[in-house]
Structure formats: structure tokens, C-alpha cells
N, C-alpha and C positions, 0 to 999 in steps of 0.2 A: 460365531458371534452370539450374544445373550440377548439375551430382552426381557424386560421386567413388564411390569400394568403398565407403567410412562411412555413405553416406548423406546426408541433407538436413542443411542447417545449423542449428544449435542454437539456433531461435529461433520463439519463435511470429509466427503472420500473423493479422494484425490484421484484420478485416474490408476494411479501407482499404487491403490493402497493393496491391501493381502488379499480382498475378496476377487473374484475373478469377476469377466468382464460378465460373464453369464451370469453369476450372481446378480449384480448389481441392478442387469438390466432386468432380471424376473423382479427383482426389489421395485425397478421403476415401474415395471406393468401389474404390481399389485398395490400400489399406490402408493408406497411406504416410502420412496426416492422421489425426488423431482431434481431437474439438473438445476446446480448453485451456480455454476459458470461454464467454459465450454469444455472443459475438463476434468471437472465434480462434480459429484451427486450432492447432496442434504436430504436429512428427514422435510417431510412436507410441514408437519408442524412446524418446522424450527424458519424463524424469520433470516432471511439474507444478511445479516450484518456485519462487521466489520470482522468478529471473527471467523465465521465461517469462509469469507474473502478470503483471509492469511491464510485459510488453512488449507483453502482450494491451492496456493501458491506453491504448498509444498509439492505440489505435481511437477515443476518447470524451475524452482528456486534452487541450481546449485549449491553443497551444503558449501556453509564458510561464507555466503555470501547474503546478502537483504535485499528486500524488497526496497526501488527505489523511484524516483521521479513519478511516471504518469503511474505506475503499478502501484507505487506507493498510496497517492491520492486514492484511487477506486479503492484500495483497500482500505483508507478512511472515512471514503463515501464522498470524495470532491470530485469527482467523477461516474458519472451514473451504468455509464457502458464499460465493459472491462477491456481494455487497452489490445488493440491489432499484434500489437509488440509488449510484450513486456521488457522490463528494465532492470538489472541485481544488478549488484559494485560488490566489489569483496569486503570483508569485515575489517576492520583493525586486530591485526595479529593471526588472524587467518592464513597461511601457508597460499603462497602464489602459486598459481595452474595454471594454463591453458585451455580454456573448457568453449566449447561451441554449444549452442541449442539454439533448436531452428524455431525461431519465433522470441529468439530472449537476445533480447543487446546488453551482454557483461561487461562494466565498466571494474578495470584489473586498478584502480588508483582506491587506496583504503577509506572507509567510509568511519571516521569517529565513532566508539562503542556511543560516547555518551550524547552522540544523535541517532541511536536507536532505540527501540520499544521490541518486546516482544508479542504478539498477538497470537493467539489460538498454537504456542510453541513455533511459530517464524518471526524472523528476524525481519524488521519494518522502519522505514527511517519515523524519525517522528515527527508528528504533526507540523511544527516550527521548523526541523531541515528539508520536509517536503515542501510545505510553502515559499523556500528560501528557494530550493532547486526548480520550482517551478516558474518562481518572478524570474530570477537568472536568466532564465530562457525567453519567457515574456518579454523581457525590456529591450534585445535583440531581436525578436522576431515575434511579432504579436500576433496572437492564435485565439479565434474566438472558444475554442475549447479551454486552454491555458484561462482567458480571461474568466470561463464562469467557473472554472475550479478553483481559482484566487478568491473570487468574490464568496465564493463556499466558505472559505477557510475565514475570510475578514469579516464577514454575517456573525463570527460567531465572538461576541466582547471579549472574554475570557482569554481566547486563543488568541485576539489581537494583542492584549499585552504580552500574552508568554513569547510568543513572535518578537515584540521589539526587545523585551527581556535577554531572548535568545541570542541576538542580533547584536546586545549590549555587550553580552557577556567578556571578561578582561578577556585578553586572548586569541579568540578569538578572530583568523586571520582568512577572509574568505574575500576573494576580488570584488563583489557586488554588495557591500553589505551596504553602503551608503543608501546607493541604490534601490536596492530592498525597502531598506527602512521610510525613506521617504515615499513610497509607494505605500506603503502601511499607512504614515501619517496623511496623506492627501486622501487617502480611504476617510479614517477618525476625522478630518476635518470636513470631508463631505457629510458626513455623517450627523458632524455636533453643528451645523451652520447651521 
């Protein structure tokens, strides 16, 4: 590995990465590491954000597959704690497996390229199909976790329209959309009253 005056590169190491594990941990007792999650490291200057998240993911994310549901969120910061379980779905056009990881619930039903995003090189649903898979779940079984990572997501104007934008789009054929949306707007009218 290099290092320039700046410092380390702007990226977390994933449990998996090339350096060994005794690397990393002298890295972490000379101050240069701090753990990003419970299975990467990050430079200590580098803030925790969204993509350092993704990138810690690449430790546990089956390749072919995205980050999805509650993994999804904490990887855009609607969730503060990183998930007991993580959550991947295979991609669209991705090649079906069979794949087990202990600690990851793989959903094998294809996930639309064009609700994904790429973060720090992983595959992440986006902000509007994570909000979507989140109420989903919400309006069946209400969770105070699920509620304050919605309310993350509808705090923010911008993302409340791309949401019902989303939601509008022709096409578009998801079992809860109605649902969804009117969850959006009873937010916007609490909001505008």
C-alpha cells in the first residue's frame, strides 16, 4: 500500500480486503484505522458516510447482488445502527445461485437495474426503492425503527417528491404503491397544515 502527505485512501477495508488481518490491526493501534462497521476499518480522518457504508458492504454483499431493505437505508444514513442482519436481492440479469451467508438474508426475485445506484463501487437500491421497501413492510407490521427511518427519508423535500415521482412512474407495477404514496402525502400534508 502507498501513502502520500494526505494520507490513506478514501475508502474503507472490508474485512476481505488484500491487507492481512495483522496489518490492519497494527494500522488500527497506530492510529491510522478506526473500525467504520463491524467488519471494516476507515482511515480515522475520513467521516463515516454513505460511502464508506457501501464500501464496508463489500465484505458480506454476494457479487450480482445489491444492497437492500434495512442494509440499504444505513447505507444512506436512515438508519443510525448497522442492521443485526443484512439484506442483498440479486440484480436484474445477474445469473441465479444459491448462495447462503451467515448474517445476510438473500432475496433470489430480481431487483430492477433502474432502482439501483452505485455507491463507493456497490450496488445499493436507491433512495425512492428503499423508502418503497421500507413502508411495504411498515404498513403490515409497524416498527418503531422502520417509522424513524421513513421519517429520515420524508424530512428530506427533495426526496419526498423523487419518491412520489418514483411511485408515478408509467409502469411501474409494485403491489403497495397506492399505499406508499398516500403514506408520502399524509407526511406533505402534515407537514404543509
Amino acid at each position: 500500500m502507498t501513502r502520500d502527505d494526505r494520507g490513506m485512501a478514501p475508502h474503507a477495508f472490508p474485512g476481505s480486503s488484500p491487507l492481512a488481518v495483522a496489518e490492519l490491526s497494527a494500522m488500527r493501534l497506530d492510529g491510522e484505522l478506526r473500525p467504520a462497521t463491524r467488519d471494516a476499518f476507515a482511515p480515522v480522518a475520513m467521516p463515516l458516510n454513505e460511502m464508506v457504508r457501501a464500501q464496508s458492504a463489500a465484505g458480506w454483499l454476494p457479487p450480482g447482488h445489491a444492497a437492500v431493505f434495512t442494509s440499504a437505508a444505513w447505507i444512506h444514513g436512515a438508519v443510525p445502527r448497522e442492521p443485526l442482519t443484512h439484506f442483498a436481492q440479486l440484480q436484474e440479469g445477474a445469473p441465479k445461485k444459491r448462495l447462503w451467508r451467515a448474517g445476510v438474508t438473500i432475496r433470489s426475485w430480481p431487483v430492477p437495474a433502474a432502482d439501483l445506484v452505485t455507491l463507493g463501487g456497490v450496488s445499493v437500491t436507491s433512495p425512492e426503492r428503499t423508502f418503497y421497501d421500507l413502508a411495504r413492510v411498515y404498513v403490515g407490521a409497524p416498527d418503531d425503527e422502520l417509522a424513524r427511518a421513513l421519517a429520515w427519508f420524508l424530512a428530506r423535500d427533495t426526496l419526498r417528491e423523487r419518491i412520489l415521482a418514483w411511485l408515478r412512474q408509467p409502469g411501474r407495477r409494485l403491489r403497495y404503491t397506492r399505499t406508499v404514496a398516500r403514506l408520502v402525502q399524509d407526511e406533505v400534508t402534515r407537514y404543509t397544515s
